[in-house]
N, C-alpha and C positions, 0 to 999 in steps of 0.2 A: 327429737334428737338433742341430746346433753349438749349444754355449752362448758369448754373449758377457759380457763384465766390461764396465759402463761407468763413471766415475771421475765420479758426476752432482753436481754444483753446483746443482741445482733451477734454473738462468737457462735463458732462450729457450733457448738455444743448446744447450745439454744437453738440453733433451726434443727438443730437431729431429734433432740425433743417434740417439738409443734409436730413435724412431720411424723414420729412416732404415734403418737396420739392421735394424729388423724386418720391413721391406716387400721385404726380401730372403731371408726366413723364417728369421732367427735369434733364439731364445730369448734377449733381454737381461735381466740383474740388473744391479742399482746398487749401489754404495761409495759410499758420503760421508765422508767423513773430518772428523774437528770436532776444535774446540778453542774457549773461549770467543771467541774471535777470529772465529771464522765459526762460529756454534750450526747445528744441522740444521733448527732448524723449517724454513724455507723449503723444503729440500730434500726434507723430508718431507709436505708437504701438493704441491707439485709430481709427485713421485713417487707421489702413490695418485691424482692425474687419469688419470695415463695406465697405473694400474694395473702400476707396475714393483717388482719385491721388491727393496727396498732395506736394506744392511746400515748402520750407523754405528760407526766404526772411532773411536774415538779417538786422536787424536795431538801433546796439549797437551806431554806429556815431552819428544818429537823437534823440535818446533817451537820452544818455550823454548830446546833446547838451537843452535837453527841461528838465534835472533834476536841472541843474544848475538855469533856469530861465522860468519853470513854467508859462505860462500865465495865467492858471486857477490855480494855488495853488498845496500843497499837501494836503496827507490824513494824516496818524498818523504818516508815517514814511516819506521816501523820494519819494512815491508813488504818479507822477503826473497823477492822474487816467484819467482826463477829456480830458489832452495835448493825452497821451497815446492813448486812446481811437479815436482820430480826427486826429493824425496821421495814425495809421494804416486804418482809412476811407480814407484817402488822398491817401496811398500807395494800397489800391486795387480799386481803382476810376483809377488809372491810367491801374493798371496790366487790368483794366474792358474795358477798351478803348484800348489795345493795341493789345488784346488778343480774344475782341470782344465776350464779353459774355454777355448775357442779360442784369441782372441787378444782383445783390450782395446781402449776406444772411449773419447774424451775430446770434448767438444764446443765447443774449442778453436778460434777463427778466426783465422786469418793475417795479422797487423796492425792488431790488435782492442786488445791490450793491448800499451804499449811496452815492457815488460820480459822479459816471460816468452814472449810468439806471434807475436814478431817470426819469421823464417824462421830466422835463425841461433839464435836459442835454441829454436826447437823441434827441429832437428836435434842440438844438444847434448846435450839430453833423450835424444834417442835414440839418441848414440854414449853418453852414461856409465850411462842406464837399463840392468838386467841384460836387460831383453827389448824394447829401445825399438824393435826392429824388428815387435815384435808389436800396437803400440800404432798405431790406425788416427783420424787427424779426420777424418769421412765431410764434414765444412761444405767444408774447404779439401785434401783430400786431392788432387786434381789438380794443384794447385798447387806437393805436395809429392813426392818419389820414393816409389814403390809400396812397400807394407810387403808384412810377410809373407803376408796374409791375400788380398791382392792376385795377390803374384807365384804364387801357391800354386795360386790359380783357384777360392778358397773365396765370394772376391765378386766382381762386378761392378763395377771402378771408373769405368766408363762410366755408370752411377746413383748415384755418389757426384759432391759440387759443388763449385768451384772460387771459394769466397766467399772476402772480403779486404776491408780496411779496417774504420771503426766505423760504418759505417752499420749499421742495420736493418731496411731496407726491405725485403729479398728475405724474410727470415726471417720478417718480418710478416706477408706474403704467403704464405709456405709453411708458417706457423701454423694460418693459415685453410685451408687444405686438408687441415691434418692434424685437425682439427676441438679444436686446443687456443686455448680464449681467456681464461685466465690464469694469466698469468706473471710473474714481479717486473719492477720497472726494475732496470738493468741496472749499476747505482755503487748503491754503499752493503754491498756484500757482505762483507768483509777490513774490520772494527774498524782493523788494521794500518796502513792508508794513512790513516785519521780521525787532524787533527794534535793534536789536543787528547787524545785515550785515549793516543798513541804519545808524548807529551809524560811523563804518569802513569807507562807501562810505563816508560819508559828511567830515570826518580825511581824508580822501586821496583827498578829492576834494579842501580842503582847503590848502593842505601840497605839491600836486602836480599838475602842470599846463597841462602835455601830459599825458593823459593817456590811454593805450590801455588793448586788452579783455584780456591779462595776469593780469595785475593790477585787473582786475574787479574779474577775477577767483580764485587769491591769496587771495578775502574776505571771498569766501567760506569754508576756510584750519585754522587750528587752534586756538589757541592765541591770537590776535594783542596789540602787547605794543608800544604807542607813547612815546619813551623813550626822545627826545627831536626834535627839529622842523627840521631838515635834518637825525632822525633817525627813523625809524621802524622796530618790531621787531619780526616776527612770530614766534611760537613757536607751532609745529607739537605735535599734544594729544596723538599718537598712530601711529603704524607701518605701517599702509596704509597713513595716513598724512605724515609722515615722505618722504614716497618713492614718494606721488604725489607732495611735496615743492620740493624734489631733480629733480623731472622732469620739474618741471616750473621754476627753477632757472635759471641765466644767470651767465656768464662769470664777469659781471660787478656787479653782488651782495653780496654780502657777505653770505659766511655759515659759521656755528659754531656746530662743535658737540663733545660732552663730550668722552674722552680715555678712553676703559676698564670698563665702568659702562656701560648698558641700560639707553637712555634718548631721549632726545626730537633733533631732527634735527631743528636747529634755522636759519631761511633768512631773513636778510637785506636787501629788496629788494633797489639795486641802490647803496648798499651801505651808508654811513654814516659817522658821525666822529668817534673820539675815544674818546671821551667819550658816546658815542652811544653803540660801542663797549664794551669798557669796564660794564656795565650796561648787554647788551647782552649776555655775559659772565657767568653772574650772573643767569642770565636767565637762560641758559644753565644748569649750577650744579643745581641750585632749583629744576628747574623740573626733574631732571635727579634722578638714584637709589646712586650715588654717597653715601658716609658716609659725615654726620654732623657733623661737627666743624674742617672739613680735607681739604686742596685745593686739587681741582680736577685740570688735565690736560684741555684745550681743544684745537682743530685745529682748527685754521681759516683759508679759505680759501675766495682766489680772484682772478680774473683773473689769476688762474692758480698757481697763487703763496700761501702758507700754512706755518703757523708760529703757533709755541704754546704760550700757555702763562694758567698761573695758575690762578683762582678763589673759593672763599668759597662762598658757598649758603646762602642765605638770607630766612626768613621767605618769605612764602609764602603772607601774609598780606601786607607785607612791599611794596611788588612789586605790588600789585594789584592796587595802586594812578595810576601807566602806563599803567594799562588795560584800552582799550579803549571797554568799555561796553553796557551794556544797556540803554540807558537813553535817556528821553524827548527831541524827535529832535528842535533844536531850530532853526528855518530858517530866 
C-alpha cells in the first residue's frame, strides 16, 4: 500500500484532503512546518481527530531569511505568500524522497487565496518545485493538469473535486460526511498578514541584525515602543503578559517595574541606553495604577544588578509618537 505526504495546515481544507486520499486506500502522514509566525497547536489537535501521524519540521531560519528578500513580493503585510508557499514544496519534495512516499498532497483551493492559489501561481510552484509534478490538491485537482500520481494510474482523478473560489459551503457539507465537525475559521492563521506584529517584525528587522525565535515571540506580548534606535521597549497589558515577558527575559535585558502600585512589567530587550531608560521609565508609571502628578519609585534591573530611580507619568497621547503600530507596511 502507497504512502502519501500531506503538507497539513490543520484548516478544513487539509483534513478534506487526507481524508480524500484515503478513501482511495492510501496510507497519509502529515508535515507541518512552524515558525512562531504560524505555531502548530492548531495543526496538532486537527491532526489526532482524524488520527493522522503528523511530523513538525521547523522552518523559522529559511523563513526569516525569504522575509527579508522576497523573490515573489509581499501581500499586505510582511506575508511572503508565494516564497512561502515554494518553500515548503521544496522541504516535503525532499522529506518525499528520503522517506519514500509516493507522491505529496496539499489542501490547497483554486482561488481561495490571492497570492499563492491563484492558477498561475500554483502552476509555478510546480515548474520551480524539484518534484512539483508529484505534488497532487485532491479539492481543485480537475481544475488543474494531471500530476504524476494521476497520469501514472496510482489514483482516480475522477473521485478527486474541481472546487474554487472562497466560499465554503461544499467543504461544510463534505465535512459532515466525513464525520469531522471541528475545524478552525479559516483567517487568522499567518501572524505575517496581522498589520500591527508585521509592523513590530519589519522595526526589529531594521533595528536588529541577529535575530532569534525569542525575538520573534516577544512580537506577540504587549506594547512595543521604539523609543530610540538601540532602545525597545515592551510594555506587558496584563498579569499573564507580565509573567510570560518575565519568562522570556534574559540576564542581559533590561526590566523595569513600578514599587507598591499594580502596573505593567516593562523589557528592554538587550537592553539600551539611558535615555532609552529613562523614557522606559516613563513608560512604566503611565501605564502603571500609580497616583498623577506624584513620582512613582521604580526597580531596574540587569544582569543581576537593581537600582531605583523616580519617574512621573506622562499622558498617555504623548507616548503614543513611540508606539510602533499599525500602519501601511512600506517595503
Amino acid at each position: 500500500m502507497k504512502k502519501v505526504l500531506a503538507i497539513f495546515s490543520g484548516g478544513l481544507d487539509s483534513l478534506l484532503a487526507v481524508c480524500l486520499i484515503r478513501q482511495q486506500g492510501f496510507v497519509v502522514e502529515g508535515v507541518y512546518f512552524e515558525t512562531p509566525f504560524f505555531p502548530a497547536e492548531r495543526a496538532r489537535q486537527s491532526a489526532k481527530q482524524i488520527n493522522l501521524p503528523l511530523s513538525i519540521v521547523d522552518i523559522t531560519g529559511e523563513m526569516l531569511t525569504i522575509i527579508k528578500n522576497p523573490r515573489f513580493g509581499y501581500g499586505s503585510g510582511l506575508n511572503p505568500c508565494l516564497d512561502c508557499h515554494l518553500l515548503m514544496c521544496k522541504k516535503a519534495c525532499k522529506i518525499m524522497q528520503e522517506k519514500r512516499y509516493a507522491f505529496i498532497i496539499s489542501g490547497e483551493v483554486l482561488g481561495q487565496r490571492p497570492l499563492s492559489q491563484t492558477k498561475e501561481a500554483m502552476l509555478k510552484i510546480t515548474k520551480e518545485c524539484p518534484c512539483g509534478d508529484y505534488v497532487l490538491r485532491p479539492l481543485s485537482a480537475k481544475l488543474l493538469p494531471p500530476t504524476k500520481a494521476e497520469q501514472e494510474g496510482w489514483i482516480d482523478r475522477n473521485q478527486l473535486l474541481d472546487i474554487k473560489g472562497r466560499s465554503r459551503a461544499y467543504q461544510i457539507e463534505l465535512a459532515k460526511k466525513f464525520g469531522i465537525n471541528d475545524y478552525p475559521a479559516p483567517a487568522g492563521g499567518c501572524l505575517l498578514t496581522d498589520t500591527i506584529f508585521a509592523a513590530r517584525l519589519k522595526d526589529l528587522l531594521v533595528h536588529q541584525e541577529k535575530i532569534n525565535r525569542r525575538d520573534l515571540e516577544l512580537l506577540k506580548l504587549g506594547r512595543h515602543f521604539r523609543l530610540n534606535e538601540v532602545t525597545k521597549a515592551i510594555v506587558g497589558r496584563n498579569q499573564r503578559e507580565n509573567e510570560i515577558l518575565k519568562r522570556l527575559s534574559l540576564p542581559e535585558d533590561t526590566a523595569l517595574e513600578v514599587i507598591n502600585y499594580p502596573g505593567p512589567f516593562v523589557l528592554i530587550p538587550y537592553g539600551g541606553d539611558f535615555a532609552g531608560e529613562e523614557l522606559a521609565s516613563i513608560l512604566a508609571v503611565s501605564y502603571s495604577d500609580a497616583p498623577k502628578g506624584k513620582p512613582a519609585i521604580i526597580f531596574i534591573k540587569q544582569k543581576g544588578k537593581v537600582k531605583e530611580v523616580k519617574a512621573h507619568a506622562s499622558p498617555k497621547e504623548e507616548l503614543h509618537r513611540y508606539l510602533i503600530k499599525k500602519r501601511r507596511i512600506i517595503h
